[in-house]
N, C-alpha and C positions, 0 to 999 in steps of 0.2 A: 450487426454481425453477431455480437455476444449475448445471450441471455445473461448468465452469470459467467462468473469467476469464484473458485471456492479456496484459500488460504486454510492450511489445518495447524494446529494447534495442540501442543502437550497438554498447556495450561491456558484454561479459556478465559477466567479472570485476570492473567498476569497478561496476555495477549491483549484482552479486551483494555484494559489501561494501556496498554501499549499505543494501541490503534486508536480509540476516541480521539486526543486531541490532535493525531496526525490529519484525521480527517476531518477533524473540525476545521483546523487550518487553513485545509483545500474549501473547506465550505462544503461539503460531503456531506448529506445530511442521512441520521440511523434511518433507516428502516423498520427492524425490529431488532428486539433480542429475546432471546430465553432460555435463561440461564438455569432454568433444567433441563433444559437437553444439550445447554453447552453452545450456543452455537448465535449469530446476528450479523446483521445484514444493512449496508446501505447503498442507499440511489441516487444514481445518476439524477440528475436534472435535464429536460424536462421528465425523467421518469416516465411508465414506471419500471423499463431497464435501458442497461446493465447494470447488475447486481454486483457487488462485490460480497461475498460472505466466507467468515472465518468462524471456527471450530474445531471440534473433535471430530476423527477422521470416523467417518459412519459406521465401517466397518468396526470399530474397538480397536482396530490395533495401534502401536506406535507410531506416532506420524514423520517421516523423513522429507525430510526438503531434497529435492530435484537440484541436480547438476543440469544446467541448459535451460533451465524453465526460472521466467518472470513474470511479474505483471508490473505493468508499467502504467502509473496515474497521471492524469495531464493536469498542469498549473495554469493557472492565467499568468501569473507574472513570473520572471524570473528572479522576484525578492518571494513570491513564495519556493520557488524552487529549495534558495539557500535557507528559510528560515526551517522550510519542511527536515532538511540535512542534518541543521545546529541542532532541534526538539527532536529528531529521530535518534543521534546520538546519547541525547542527554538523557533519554529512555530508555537506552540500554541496547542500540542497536549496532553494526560494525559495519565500520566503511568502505565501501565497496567502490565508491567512485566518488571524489568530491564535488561539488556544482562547476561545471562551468561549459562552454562551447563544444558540442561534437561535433567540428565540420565534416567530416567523413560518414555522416546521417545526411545533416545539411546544413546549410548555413546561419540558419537561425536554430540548431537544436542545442536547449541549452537542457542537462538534466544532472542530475546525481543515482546514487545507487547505495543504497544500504540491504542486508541482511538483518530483518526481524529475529527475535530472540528465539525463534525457532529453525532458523535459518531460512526463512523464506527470501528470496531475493526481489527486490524490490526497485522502481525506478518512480523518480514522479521529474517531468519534462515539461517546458514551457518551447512550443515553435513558434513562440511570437519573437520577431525582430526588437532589441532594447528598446 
């Protein structure tokens, strides 16, 4: 359904450390980067999309994070769920949901929620039963 998804960004090197090991974690592997234009990208598996990619907002101007808008990454296990939560925080993100079951999704929906240091909001879920 998705080609990309594009996360923006103040600061693309303090972003860019932000996000690497979150997404190394998921096993998320780069795409590209280039960091003269500020901006990188990675792939789904089997690739070669959906894209996830963060930057500076094309246009120049200040970038605002969205009331009502997420992206939400999917986990194989629900120990990556909580390990993505503990390294999210420890990087400087804000809690927005701590891990655990949302049966009112469904029965197996286990996820968390953090805000990125630019406020983006953020979800990464595991629907697999324990």
């Amino acid at each position: 359904m998705f080609s990309h998804v594009f996360l923006g960004t103040q600061d693309f090197t303090r972003a860019r450390a932000f996000y690497e090991p979150l997404m190394a974690l998921l096993g998320i592997p780069v795409r590209f980067v280039d960091e003269a234009k500020g901006w990188m990208g990675w792939q789904s598996e089997p690739g070669p999309r959906p894209l996830l990619l963060l930057g500076r907002p094309f246009d120049g101007q200040p970038h605002a994070a969205g009331n009502g808008q997420m992206v939400a990454l999917q986990a194989a296990t629900r120990e990556q769920v909580d390990a993505f939560h503990a390294l999210a925080l420890s990087l400087g993100a804000r809690d927005e949901g701590a891990p655990g079951l949302r049966p009112h999704y469904h029965a197996h929906y286990y996820g968390t929620y953090v805000r990125d240091l630019d406020g983006n909001k953020l979800c990464v879920v595991c629907h697999q039963a324990a």
